[in-house]
N, C-alpha and C positions, 0 to 999 in steps of 0.2 A: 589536351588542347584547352585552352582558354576559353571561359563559356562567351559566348555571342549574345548579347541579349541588349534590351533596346537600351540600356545605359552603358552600360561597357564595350556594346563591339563601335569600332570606328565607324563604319558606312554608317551607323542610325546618330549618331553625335549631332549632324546637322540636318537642317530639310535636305530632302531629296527631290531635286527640280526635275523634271522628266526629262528637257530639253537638254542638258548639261549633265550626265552621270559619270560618278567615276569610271575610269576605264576598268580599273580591277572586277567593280561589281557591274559593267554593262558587258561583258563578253562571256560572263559567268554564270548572267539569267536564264532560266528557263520557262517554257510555261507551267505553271502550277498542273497536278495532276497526271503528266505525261508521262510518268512511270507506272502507272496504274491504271490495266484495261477497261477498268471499269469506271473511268473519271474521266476520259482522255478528253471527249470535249464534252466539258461540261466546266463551270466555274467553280472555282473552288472558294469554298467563302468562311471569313475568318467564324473562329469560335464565339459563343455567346461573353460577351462584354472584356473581349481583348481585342478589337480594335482601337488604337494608338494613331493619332495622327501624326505622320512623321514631320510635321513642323514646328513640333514642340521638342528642345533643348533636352539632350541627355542628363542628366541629374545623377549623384549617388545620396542624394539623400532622398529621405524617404515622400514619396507625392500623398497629397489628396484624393479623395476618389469617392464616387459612387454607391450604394451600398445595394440600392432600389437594382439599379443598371448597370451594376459590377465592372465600370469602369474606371481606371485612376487615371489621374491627372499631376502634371507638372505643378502646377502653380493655382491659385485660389482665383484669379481670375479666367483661366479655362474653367476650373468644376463652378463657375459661375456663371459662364455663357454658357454648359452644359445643362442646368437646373432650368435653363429658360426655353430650350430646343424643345420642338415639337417630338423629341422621341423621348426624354427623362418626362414629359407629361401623359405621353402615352403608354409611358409604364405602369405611373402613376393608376392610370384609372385600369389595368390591369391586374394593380394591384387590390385595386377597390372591389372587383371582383372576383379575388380569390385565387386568379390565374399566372400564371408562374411568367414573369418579366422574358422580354425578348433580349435578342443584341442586337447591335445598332446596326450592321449588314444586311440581316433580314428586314430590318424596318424601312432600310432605304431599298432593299427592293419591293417591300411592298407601297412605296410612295412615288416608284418607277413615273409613272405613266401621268403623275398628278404634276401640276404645272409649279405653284410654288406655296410658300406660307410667309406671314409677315407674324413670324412666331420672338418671342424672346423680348427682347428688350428693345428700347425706344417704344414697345408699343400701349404703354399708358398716354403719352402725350402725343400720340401720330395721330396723323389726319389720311391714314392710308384707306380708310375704308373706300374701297374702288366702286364701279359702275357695276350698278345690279347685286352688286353683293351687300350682304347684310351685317353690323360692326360683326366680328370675331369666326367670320367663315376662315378657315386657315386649310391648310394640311390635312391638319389634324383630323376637324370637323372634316370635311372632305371624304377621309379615311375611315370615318368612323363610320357616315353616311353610308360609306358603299360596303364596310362591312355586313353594316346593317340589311343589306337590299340585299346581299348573297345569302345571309344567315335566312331570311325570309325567302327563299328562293325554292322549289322543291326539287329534288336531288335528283335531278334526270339526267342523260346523258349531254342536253346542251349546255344546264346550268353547270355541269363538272366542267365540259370545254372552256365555258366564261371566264370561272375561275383560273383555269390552268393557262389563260392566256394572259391575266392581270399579275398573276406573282411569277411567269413565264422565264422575263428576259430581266438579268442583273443588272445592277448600273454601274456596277466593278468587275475588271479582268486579273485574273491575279498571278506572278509569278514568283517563283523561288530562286534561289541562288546558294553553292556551297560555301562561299562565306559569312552566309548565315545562318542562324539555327535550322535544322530540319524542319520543324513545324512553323515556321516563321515566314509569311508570304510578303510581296508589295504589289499592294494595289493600283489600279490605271481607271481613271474612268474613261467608257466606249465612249461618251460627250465629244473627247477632245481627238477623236478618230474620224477619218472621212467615211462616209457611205463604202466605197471599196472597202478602206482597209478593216472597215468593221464584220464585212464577210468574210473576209481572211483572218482576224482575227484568231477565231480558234486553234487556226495551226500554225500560224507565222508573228505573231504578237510579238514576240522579242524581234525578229526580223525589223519590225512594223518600227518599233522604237528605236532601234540601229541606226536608222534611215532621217528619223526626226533630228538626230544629235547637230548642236549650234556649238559655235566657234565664242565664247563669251567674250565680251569688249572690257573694255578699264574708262574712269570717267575721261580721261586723255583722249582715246579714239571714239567715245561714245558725243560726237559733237553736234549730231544733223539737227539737232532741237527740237523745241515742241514743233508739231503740226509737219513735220519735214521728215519721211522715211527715207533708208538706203535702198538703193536698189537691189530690188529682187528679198527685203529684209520680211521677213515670214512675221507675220502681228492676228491679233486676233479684234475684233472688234466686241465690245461688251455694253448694254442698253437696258435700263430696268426705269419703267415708267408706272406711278401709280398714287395715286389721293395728290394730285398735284404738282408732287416729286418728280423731276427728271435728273436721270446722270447715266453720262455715257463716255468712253475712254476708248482709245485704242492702245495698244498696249502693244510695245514689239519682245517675240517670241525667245529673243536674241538677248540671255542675264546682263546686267553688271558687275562685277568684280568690283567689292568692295574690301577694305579691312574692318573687322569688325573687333571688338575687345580681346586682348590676346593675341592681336597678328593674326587674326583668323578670315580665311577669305570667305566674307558671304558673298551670293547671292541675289540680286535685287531686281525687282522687276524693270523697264524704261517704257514712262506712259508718256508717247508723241502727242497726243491729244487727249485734254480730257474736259468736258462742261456738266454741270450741276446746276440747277435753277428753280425758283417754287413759286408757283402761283395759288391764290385763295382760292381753292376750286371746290371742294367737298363741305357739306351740310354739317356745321359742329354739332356733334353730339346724337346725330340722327343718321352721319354713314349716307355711304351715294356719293354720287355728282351730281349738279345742278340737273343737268341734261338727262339723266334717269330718272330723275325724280318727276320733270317735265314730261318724259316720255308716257311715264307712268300714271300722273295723273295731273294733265296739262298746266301749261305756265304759270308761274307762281306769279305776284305784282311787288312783291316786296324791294327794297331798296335792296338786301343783300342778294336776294337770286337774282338782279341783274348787274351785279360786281362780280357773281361768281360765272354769270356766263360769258360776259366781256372776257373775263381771265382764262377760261376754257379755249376759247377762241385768240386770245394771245398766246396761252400756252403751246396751244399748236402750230401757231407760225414761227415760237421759237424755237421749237422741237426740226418742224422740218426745213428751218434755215440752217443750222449746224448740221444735220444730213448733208444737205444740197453742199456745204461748205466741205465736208470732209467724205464727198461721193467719192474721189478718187483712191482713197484710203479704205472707203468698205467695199468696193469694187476688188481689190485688190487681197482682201483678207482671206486667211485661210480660212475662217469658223467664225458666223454670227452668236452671238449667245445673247440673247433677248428674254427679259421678263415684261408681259404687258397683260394685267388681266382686264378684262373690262371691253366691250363693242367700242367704247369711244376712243381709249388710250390705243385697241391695236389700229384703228381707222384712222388716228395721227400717223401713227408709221406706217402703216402701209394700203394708207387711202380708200382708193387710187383719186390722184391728182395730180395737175399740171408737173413736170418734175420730177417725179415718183420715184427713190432712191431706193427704197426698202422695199420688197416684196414677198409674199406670203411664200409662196412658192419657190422660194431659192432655195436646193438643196443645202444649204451651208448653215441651214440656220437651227440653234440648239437650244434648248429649256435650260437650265441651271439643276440639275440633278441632286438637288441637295434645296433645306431650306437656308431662304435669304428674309432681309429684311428691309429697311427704308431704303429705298434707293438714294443715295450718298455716293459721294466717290470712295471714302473709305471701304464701303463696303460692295464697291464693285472690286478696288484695289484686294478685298479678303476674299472676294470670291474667284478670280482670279488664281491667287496663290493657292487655293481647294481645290481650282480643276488643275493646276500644272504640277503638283508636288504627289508624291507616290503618298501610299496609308502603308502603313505598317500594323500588320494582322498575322494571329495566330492561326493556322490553316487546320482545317477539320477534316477526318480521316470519314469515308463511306458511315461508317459504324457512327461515329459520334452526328455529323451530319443526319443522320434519320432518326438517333435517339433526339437530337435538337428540337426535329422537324413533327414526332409524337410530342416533345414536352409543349411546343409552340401552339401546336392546332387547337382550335378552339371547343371547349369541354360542352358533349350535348345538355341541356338544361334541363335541372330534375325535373320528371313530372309531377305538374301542382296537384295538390294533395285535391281530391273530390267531394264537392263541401254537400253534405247531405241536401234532403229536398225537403224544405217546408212543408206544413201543412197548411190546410186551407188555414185553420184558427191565427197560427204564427206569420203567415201571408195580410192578413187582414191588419193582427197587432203592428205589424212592422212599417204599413200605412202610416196606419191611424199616430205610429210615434214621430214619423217624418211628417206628416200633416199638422198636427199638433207644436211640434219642437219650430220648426217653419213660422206659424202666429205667433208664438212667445217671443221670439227672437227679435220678431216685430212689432211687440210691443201693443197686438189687435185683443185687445179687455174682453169687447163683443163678437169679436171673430170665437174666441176660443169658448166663451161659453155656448155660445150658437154650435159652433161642432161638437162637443158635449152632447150636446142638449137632442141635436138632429143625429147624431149616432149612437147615443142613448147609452154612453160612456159613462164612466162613473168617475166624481171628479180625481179620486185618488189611483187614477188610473196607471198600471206600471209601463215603464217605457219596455219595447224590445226592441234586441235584447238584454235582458239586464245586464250582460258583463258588462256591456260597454256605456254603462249609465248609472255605474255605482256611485258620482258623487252629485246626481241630479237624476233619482230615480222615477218623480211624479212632475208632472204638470206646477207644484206649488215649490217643490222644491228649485226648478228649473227657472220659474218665475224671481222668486228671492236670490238665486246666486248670478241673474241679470239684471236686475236689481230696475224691477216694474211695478212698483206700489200700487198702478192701478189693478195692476192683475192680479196680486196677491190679495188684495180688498177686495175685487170682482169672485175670485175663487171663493175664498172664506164666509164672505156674507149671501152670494147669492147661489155659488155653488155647493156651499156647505164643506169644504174639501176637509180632510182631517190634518191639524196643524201638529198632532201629535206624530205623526209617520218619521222615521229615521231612515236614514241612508247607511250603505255596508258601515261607514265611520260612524256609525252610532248618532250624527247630526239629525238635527229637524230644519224644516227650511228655514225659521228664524237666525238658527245658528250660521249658514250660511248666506245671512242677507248680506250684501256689499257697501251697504250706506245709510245714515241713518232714518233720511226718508221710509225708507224700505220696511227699516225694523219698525218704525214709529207707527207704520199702516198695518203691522200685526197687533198694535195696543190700540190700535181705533178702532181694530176688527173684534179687539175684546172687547171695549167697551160695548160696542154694538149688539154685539151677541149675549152677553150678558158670560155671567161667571157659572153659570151650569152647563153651558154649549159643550165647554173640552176642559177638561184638565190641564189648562194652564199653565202650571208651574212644570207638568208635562214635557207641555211645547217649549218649556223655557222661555215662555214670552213673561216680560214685566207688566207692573200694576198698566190697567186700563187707563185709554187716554182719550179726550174726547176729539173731535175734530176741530170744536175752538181752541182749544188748547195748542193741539198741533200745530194749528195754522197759528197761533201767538207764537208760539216755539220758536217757527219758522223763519218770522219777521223778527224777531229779536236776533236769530243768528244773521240772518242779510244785513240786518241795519249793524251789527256789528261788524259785518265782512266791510261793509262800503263803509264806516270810517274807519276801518283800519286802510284799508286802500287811499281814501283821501291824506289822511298823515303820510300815509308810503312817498303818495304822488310830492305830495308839498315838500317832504324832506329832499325827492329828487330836485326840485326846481333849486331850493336853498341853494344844494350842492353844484348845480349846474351855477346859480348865480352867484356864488363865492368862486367856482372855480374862472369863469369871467371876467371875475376883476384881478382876480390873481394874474389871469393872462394878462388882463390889459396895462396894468403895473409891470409887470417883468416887461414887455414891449416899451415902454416908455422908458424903463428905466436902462435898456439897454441901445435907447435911441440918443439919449442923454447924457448916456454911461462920462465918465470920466476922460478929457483929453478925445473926445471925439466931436468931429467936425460934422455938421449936416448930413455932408455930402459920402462922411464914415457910415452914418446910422443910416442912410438909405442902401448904403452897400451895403449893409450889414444882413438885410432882407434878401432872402434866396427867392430866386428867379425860378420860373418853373421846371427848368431845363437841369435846374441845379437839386430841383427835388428830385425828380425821376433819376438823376444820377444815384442819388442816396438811396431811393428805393431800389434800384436792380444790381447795389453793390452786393458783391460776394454772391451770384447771380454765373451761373455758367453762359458762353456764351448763347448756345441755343434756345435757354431761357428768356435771356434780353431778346431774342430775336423775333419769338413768337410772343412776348410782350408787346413791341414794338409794331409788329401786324397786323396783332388784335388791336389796338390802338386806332390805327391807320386804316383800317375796315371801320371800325366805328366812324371816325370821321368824316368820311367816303359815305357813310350810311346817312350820317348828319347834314351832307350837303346835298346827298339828292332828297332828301325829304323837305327841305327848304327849298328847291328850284320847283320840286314840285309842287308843294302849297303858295307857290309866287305864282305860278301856269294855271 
């Protein structure tokens, strides 16, 4: 027999739409596990990093893939939205601790019950940060939170229930079929299942699907247009709202039959309705809504927090006008699927107010099972094709499932090693280096002799403990390599400290001073003290120097710094004033130019409209767009700040 596998058997060649299956492979399904008494219901879930979306193209050459999340991929831009998904980063940091990578099955049941993430891409330049949440709360975060709260939990009988009811319920049903490999399942998400058929499920699921199957159109009979369904035609509604972004679609359940390259018939979704629209609603660079922000810590007065609450409150009439407009169409739907994080974005849709289309309470309404990102029509249009198209998944035998489920769980944490107990002596030193280390750093001359002096310290006093202060072991060495002349003069002449001491590297603090000041206040410390105090050439300090001296020194290097700084400045102005007249000559001379007319050289000069082209060329569109806004908010900022200082 011919091997089956996701490039060469026929059924996996193309997506597999739930709504439209071959007949060959829909009368042939089973549910996953039903051979096996010991699985019968229960979900059977693919192998660690062999889940395959079945909407990626059969291929015989060879794919891209994974290495972290042992996944491969068709083509460079899936392993490129995969590198950005909340589960190739939660490998990641799995693998930053040691712990042996998930597959993507398990991770999506462990983000079951979590609303969504605005993980991946677009999200450098998004304005998504929602109400209440703080920039980069995702999934992820999320997940990781709540790991963290179980992990800190103590291991009693409630805390085991908590658990076993968060990684409980899958968010995939799986079945198999004999015209595909043995271990080869296709996945269903319960999402796109009603309430009923989700309790029957476990024993009737191919049933369940049987029953779904649609009759696909051609563009010919597909005529009723946007905004206009057939009667009785099964559609889903889909709504994702957030930092501003709205986009919402209906979508009927019912393919189109298209030709695609090679006389090959695809597949394509027919969206009757769909709007997209953005208002300046969210805090750049600080995450929130206006309205959270106010909530939190009352009304701002700036020109921008009241453009973005004007816009909050436009938003939402545009939001529930298109409702109110297509209420006969989501009255009608099989399955709401809504993203809304945030008190204000769900209070747009679902109030309650005059009108009220959407409501909490409607059994029909679903989370997105998976993470999403900007709300976009595109990307309701992709999310869409992930709840209606099967997964293709290598299925796991009792035996491999528990080996998974041991490598998966999370490893107890060694016990930290038990760091002995100080003594009263090393309690005391370990002070007095934090007290000490604390003045120098700040630079207090009379601070630190005074503690000295009142803890009757000596000034070549050792830090503890020394491993961690081999390259700044004393009070003077610590001083020269922060480089505090007075301190080091303060020490030497009034503390007496010893300038000969070395550090593990064999240095004395001279060696380590930072600047020449610094070293200069160990030659005044010599002079001062005279040439019998220490051993000198010891400390490696040079010939004694006086403090007039120094202070000449000093003024000879400034007065050098400030006219070399004056020459800088003047050369800049030169060049500024040659570059000047060179403009103003090339401008005349191209006003003048040869064979042109006045009224040439004044068109010759670009309009402003004609710059801002130049600038946002080769500019994607979304780029222009959010240039364009930015803009247009400044403006708006520019003109209430004028009515206001006119008032």
């Amino acid at each position: 027999m011919a091997e089956k596998n996701n490039e060469t058997n026929p059924f996996l060649r193309r997506p597999l739409y739930v709504y439209d299956l071959p007949p060959e492979l829909l009368f042939t399904l089973t549910l996953a596990g039903r051979d096996q008494p010991a699985s019968q219901h229960r979900d059977v879930l693919p192998t660690p990093s062999e889940v395959v979306n079945a909407s990626n193209e059969g291929s015989n050459t060879p794919s891209t893939s994974c290495a972290l999340c042992k996944v491969s991929f068709n083509n460079v831009q899936d392993q490129r939205q995969h590198v950005k998904s909340d589960f190739h980063r939660y490998n990641l940091k799995l693998s930053i601790k040691g712990t042996p990578s998930i597959d993507e099955a398990t991770f999506i049941r462990m983000i079951g019950d979590l609303d969504e993430s605005l993980s991946g891409s677009e999200s450098e330049d998004s304005e998504e940060e929602d109400e209440g949440n703080k920039p980069g709360d995702t999934t992820l975060s999320a997940l990781l939170k709540r790991q963290a709260k179980i992990s800190n939990e103590d291991q009693d009988d409630d805390a085991k229930a908590t658990t076993k009811k968060y990684f409980g319920t899958a968010p995939m049903l799986w079945m198999t079929s004999p015209k595909l490999d043995q271990d080869v399942g296709l996945g269903v998400y319960r999402a796109i299942l009603s309430n009923e058929e989700r309790e029957a499920a476990s024993t009737s699921l191919v049933d369940i699907i049987k029953k779904k199957q649609v009759k696909p159109t051609t563009p010919k009979q597909n005529g009723h247009g946007k905004g206009n369904l057939a009667q009785n035609e099964p559609h889903f509604f889909l709504c994702m709202i957030g930092g501003g972004h709205f986009a919402a679609m209906i979508v009927s359940l019912v393919p189109e039959i298209r030709k695609g390259p090679g006389g090959i018939e695809e597949r394509h979704p027919v969206v009757r309705a769909h709007k997209t629209f953005h208002r300046y609603t969210t805090r750049r660079k600080q995450g929130g809504s206006q309205s959270a922000n106010d909530n939190a810590k009352g009304n701002a007065h700036s020109a921008g927090s009241s453009i973005r609450r004007y816009n909050e409150m436009a938003l939402e009439a545009d939001v529930r006008n298109v409702l109110s407009e297509w209420k006969g169409m989501i009255d009608t739907a099989e399955l709401l699927f809504i993203r809304a994080t945030g008190s204000t974005n769900r209070r747009t849709l679902f109030g309650p107010y005059d009108g009220q289309v959407l409501r909490s309470n409607d059994q029909r309404i679903r989370g997105f099972p998976f993470s999403t990102r900007r709300a976009t029509q595109a990307e309701l249009l992709r999310s869409f094709q992930e709840l209606t198209r099967l997964k293709v998944g290598k299925l796991m035998t009792p035996e491999e499932e528990k080996r998974q489920t041991e490598k998966a769980a999370p490893k107890e944490p060694k016990p930290k090693p038990s760091t002995p107990k100080l003594s009263k002596e090393e309690e005391a030193a370990q002070l007095h280096t934090s007290q000490l280390q604390a003045l120098i750093r700040r630079s207090k001359a009379p601070g630190v002799l005074l503690y000295l002096t009142k803890n009757e310290l000596s000034p070549n006093f050792s830090f503890y403990p020394p491993s961690e202060h081999h390259h700044a072991p004393t009070p003077l060495h610590l001083s020269a390599s922060t480089n505090s002349p007075a301190l080091v003069t303060g020490l030497l002449t009034k503390a007496k400290a010893d300038p000969t001491i070395t550090n593990d590297d064999g240095k004395t603090a001279y060696d380590i001073a930072g600047d020449p000041k610094t070293r200069d206040a160990f030659r005044v410390a010599r002079h001062l003290l005279g040439e019998d105090a220490w051993v000198w050439t010891k400390a490696h300090v040079p010939s004694a120097l006086s403090q007039e001296e120094a202070d000449g020194k000093l003024k000879q290097e400034k007065a050098a710094s400030d006219a070399a700084e004056v020459q800088r400045r003047k050369a800049e102005l030169e060049q500024i004033r040659v570059d000047e007249e060179r403009r103003k000559a090339g401008k005349m001379e191209r006003k003048a130019g040869a064979g042109r007319s006045l009224g040439q050289a004044v068109a010759f000069e670009k309009t402003a409209n004609e710059k801002r082209e130049e600038e946002m060329r080769g500019m994607t569109p979304e780029m222009r767009m959010r240039i364009e806004r930015e803009r247009r908010a400044r403006a708006a900022e520019e003109r209430l700040k004028r009515m206001q200082q006119g008032t």
